[in-house]
N, C-alpha and C positions, 0 to 999 in steps of 0.2 A: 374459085373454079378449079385448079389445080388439084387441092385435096380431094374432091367428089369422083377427077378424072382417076385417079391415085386408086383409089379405092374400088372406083370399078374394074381396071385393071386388074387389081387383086383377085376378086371375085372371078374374073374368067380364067383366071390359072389356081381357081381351086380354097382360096382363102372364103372363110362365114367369119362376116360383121356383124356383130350383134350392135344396134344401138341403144341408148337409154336402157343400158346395163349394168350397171357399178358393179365391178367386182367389192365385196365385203371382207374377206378374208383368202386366206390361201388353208386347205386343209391337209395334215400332217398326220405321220405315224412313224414314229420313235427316230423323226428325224428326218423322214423323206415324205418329199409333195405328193400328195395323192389327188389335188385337183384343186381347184379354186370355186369359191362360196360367191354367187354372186346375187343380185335381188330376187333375178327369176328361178333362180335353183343350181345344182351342181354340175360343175362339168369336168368329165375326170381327165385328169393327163399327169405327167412327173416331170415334167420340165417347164418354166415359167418365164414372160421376160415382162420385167415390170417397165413399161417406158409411160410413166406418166405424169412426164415435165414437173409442174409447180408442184406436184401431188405427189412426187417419189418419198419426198422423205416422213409426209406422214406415215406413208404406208409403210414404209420400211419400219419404223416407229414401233407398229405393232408387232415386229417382228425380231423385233432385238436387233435390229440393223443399224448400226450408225453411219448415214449418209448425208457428210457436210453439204448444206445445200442452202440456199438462200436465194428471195425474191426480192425482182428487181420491178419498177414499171417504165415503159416507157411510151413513144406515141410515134403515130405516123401522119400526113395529112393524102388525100389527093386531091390535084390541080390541075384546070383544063388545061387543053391545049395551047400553047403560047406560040405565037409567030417569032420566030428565029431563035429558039431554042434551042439548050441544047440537044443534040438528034443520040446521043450515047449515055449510058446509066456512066458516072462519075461521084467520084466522094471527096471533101476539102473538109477544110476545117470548120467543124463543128453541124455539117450537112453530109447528107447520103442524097443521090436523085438516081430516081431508077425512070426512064423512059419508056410510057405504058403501048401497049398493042392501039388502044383508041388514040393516040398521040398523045395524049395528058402527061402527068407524071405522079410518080408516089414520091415524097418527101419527107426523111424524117433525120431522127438529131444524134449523130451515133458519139457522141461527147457527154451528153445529160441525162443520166436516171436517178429517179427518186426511189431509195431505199427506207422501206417503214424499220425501224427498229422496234423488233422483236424479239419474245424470251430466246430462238437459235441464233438473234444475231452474237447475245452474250457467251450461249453454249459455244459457240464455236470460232467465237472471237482468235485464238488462237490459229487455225484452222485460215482463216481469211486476213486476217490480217496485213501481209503483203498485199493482197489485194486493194484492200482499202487505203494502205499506202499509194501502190499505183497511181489511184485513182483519186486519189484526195480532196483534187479539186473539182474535179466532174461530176462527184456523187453530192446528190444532197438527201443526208441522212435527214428524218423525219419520224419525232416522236408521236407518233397517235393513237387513235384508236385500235390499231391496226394490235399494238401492242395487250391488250386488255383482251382482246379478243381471241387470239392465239395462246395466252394464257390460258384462256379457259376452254379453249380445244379441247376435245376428250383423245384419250390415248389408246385406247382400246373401246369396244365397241360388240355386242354382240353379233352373230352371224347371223341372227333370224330378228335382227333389226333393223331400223333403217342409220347407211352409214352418213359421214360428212360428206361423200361422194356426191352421196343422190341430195342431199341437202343444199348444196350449191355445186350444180353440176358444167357451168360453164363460167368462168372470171371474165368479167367487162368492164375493167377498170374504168373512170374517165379520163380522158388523155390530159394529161397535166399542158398546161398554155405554154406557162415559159417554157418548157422543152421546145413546144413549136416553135415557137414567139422567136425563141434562140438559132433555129433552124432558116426558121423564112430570114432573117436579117443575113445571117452566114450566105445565102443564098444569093440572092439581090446584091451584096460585096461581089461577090466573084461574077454573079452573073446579071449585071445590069437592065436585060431585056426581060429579067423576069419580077420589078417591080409590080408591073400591073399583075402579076397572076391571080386568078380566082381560084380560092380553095373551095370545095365545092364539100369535104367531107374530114374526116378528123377521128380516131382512134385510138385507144389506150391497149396495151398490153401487158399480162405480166411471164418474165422470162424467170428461167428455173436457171442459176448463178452456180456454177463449180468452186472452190478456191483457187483454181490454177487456170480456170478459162476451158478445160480440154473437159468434154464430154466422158462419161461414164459408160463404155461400152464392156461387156465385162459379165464373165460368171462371179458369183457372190460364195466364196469357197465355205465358209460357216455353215451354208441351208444348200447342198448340194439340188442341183436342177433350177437353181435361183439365179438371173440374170436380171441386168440393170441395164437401159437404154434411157441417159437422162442427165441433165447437166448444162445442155447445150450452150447456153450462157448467148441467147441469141442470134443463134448463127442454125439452128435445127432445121428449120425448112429448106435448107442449101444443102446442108448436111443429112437429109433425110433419108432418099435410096440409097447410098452410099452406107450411111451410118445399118439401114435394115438390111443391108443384105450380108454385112459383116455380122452382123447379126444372127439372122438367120444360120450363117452357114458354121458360126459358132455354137450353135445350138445341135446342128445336124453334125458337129465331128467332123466337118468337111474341111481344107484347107481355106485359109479367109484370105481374103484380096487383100485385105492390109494387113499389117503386121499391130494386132490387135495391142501389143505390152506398152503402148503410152497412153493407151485409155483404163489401162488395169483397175477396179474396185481399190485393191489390197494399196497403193502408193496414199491412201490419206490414211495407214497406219505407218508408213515407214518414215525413216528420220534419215539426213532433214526433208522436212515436207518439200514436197513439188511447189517449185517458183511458178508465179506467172506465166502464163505465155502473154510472148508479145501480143500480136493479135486480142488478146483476152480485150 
């Protein structure tokens, strides 16, 4: 419900959403953007912000961009109403509970994701590595399909084709159990009165993973008018207006509400790499 509200908003202060759009490409001249290539045709501008979560770094891809990034999955469930619940959103170990408007709740496992090992988990092994320390125990890495298939990813793509975009244009992971399964028991420890609860519904997601936890907010100095909104590593829909308007007003040269240089592009070239954040 939120994103639809979001987006209307938009709209009355002047934003066009185009949907079932894929951009294809970005198109160039001896260096600078002259618009973006998309299925229905051209639309011209010179400034660009790519914010398209698990999707940034293919696209980058075809751009000569190198943006360490990697995917994660995880899950959520919701659950009626329970009598003597708790009445406030709260997090413990190995559970998140968010207390809904209908009185229910959303439940999910902010300890557990399953990471497919892919050919960028290798590329960039270096790059994440601290990360993977951190978290050593919470990740369960996973060799599968996942990996054969990103393999044979195409890397470029004609413009008056159809791209990967439009070929799989929404991710609907299935929500892996034991994430839940580890979630509802974590729950029920802490909160005894919610033994009986009824799950009524159950979700999968995949989130776009930074090496250091911190979002990609950030001109892209290599393809001047090229920006990047992406990385969120989880936390995007909280960080959403906040993240677009810093955004925005880095795009329009205006002074930004936050002090943009810990979200910089340029830090996953500098040495030594950016440590974790807690939070991550």
């Amino acid at each position: 419900m939120a994103a639809p509200a979001i987006a209307e908003a938009a709209r009355r202060h002047g934003a066009v959403i185009l949907t079932h759009c894929a951009v294809r490409g970005i198109d160039q001249l001896s260096g600078n953007i002259r618009g973006v290539i998309t299925e229905q045709g051209m639309i011209g501008c010179d400034q660009v912000v790519l914010a398209g979560g698990v999707w940034s770094r293919m696209f980058c891809r075809t751009l000569g961009v190198r943006l360490p990034q990697l995917k994660a999955v995880s899950a959520v469930m919701r659950i009626d109403p329970v009598p003597g619940g708790p009445e406030t959103s709260i997090g413990g170990p190995g559970f998140g509970l968010r207390k809904r408007l209908d009185g229910g709740y959303t439940l999910g496992n902010w300890e557990r994701n399953d990471v497919d090992l892919v050919p960028d988990s290798l590329r960039f092994f270096r790059d994440f590595r601290a990360m993977w320390w951190l978290h050593r125990t919470e990740t369960r890495l996973k060799l599968r399909s996942a990996f054969v298939r990103e393999s044979l990813a195409p890397t470029r793509w004609a413009a008056d084709k159809i791209s990967p975009f439009e070929r799989s244009r929404i991710l609907d992971p299935a929500p892996p159990k034991h994430i839940l399964a580890r979630a509802r028991s974590r729950l029920v420890e802490a909160f005894p009165v919610m033994h009986n609860m009824k799950v009524t519904d159950s979700w999968g997601g995949t989130i776009d993973v930074s090496p250091d936890g911190v979002p990609v907010i950030s001109p892209v100095e290599s393809l001047p008018g090229f920006y990047l909104a992406t990385g969120f590593t989880g936390h995007g829909f909280g960080l959403g207006p906040g993240a677009g308007l810093l955004m925005a007003q880095m795009v329009m040269g205006q002074t930004p509400v936050a002090d943009p240089f810990p979200f910089r592009y340029s830090r996953f070239n500098e040495r030594p790499r950016s440590r974790p954040s807690p939070l991550a």
